[in-house]
Residue, then its C-alpha position, 0 to 999 in steps of 0.5 A: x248477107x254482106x254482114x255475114x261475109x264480112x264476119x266471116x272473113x274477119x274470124x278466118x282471119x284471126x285464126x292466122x299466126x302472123x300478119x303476114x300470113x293474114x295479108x296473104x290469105x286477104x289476098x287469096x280472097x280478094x282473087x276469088x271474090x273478084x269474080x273475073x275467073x282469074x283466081x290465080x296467085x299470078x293474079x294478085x295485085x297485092x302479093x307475089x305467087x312465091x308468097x302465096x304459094x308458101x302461104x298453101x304449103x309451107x306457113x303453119x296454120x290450122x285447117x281444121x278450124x277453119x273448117x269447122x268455123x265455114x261450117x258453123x257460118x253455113x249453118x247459122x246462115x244459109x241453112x237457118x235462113x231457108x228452112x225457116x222461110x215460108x211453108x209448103x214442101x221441104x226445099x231440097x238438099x243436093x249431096x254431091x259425091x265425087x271421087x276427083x283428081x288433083x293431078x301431081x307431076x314431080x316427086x312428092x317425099x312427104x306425100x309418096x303413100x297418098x300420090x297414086x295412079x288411078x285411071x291413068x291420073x296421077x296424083x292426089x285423090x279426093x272424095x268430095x262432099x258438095x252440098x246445093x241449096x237453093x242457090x248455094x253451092x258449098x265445098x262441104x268435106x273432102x277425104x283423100x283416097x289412098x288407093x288400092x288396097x284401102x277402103x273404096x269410095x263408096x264406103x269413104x262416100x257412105x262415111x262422110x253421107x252418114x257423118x251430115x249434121x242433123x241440123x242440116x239435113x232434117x229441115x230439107x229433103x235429102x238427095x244424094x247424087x253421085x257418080x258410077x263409082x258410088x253404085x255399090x250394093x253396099x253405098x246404095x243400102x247404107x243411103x236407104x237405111x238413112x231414109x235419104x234418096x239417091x241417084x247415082x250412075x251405073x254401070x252399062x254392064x250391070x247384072x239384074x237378077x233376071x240374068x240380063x244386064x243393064x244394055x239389055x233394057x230398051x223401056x225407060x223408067x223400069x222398075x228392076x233388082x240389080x244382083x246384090x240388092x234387096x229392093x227394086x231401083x228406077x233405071x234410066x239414061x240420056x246422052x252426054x257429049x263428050x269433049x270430042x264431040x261424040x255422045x256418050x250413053x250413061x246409066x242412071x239410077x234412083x232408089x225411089x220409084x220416079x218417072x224417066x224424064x225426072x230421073x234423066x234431069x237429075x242424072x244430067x245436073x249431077x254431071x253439070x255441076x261436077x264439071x263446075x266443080x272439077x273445074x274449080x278445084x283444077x284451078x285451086x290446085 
């Protein structure tokens, strides 16, 4: 596996135009291969954060390749390695979808149609795609939200879900994990049609056929037809504590028929690892 870092680590290099720039992205990667928590450009023995800074948003390189080059390592590595180990049940594979915000202050000319207020945040957001395999954790794709007025998450979401390599998907179980702003009839419909499996938060006031809604039900584990949907969904839900310490009652469900306990672990690992993520991608920014 070292191999392949180094590889790796080689290529993205080369993509760079300069030595200059190839200095500054070794840096980068110096920071967080450290693995101190402190991946800040401050932080850096080597070059000055006014450097690295320029290096993220001024230098000229191309993101797109290297993208796709980290996607072709992820593929020829992780991916390979694990499907073709031992048999048995396919391991999964954890699609984490999140709808995030890189928080901007100040005026942004250059990006004044994609620096927005939702939620009360202002700044740029992100539809994330994160992938889990075993115990690989893999930024995957990402979106940028304009806002109102555009196409919701959910269907930017569905988009980026059905866009997976079929090199990556068909040697795992899919599971798609998102949060309350991907419970669309229309999200979750488009995962059925592509055989997939999703958990995803609901909303507490979600309407069912019956007339009810969701704070009406008290049996964990229910079989039921939310308004809109042509197929019966598990519904569940647990308590998380907040940061001030209270606890919170959030709404799951499964498209699939699984028992309550199952579904209230997924519900609560998707949160887990979206904090983690949330986290990393604050420190990035």
């Amino acid at each position: 596996m070292l191999a392949h870092a180094q590889e790796l680590v080689y290529t993205l290099k080369e993509l760079m135009p300069t030595q200059y720039q190839k200095d500054n992205l070794e840096a980068m990667l110096a920071l967080f291969l450290e693995g101190q928590g402190h991946p800040l450009p401050e932080y850096s023995q080597t070059k000055s954060p006014s450097a690295i800074s320029r290096f993220l948003n001024i230098n000229p390189w191309s993101t797109r390749k290297m993208i796709r080059i980290i996607r072709h390592h992820v593929l020829q590595t992780v991916v390979k390695s694990l499907s073709s180990s031992g048999r048995g049940r396919r391991p999964f594979l954890q699609v984490i979808i999140d709808l995030t915000t890189l928080e901007k202050r100040g005026k942004f000319k250059d990006f004044s149609d994609l620096i927005k207020v939702y939620n009360g945040k202002r700044g740029l957001h992100l539809v994330v795609v994160y992938l889990v395999i075993g115990k690989w954790r893999i930024p995957w794709d990402f979106r940028v939200w304009p806002g109102k007025g555009t196409p919701s998450p959910a269907r930017v979401g569905l988009k980026m879900v059905k866009r997976l390599p079929q090199s990556l998907t068909q040697h795992f179980q899919t599971i798609i994990l998102a949060d309350t702003a991907f419970g669309s009839v229309e999200f979750l419909e488009g995962v059925r049609r592509l055989k997939y499996h999703a958990i995803t938060g609901v909303a507490i006031s979600r309407k069912l056929s019956d007339g009810r809604v969701l704070r009406h039900l008290h049996q964990q584990g229910q079989q039921v037809i939310l308004v809109g949907l042509k197929f019966p969904v598990t519904i569940s839900w647990y308590y998380l504590k907040r940061d001030n310490g209270k606890l919170e009652k959030r709404f799951v469900l499964s498209t699939r028929p699984i028992k309550a306990s199952t579904l209230k672990w997924w519900g609560k690992r998707r949160w887990q690892i979206r904090k983690v993520r949330s986290k990393c991608l604050r420190t990035s920014n």
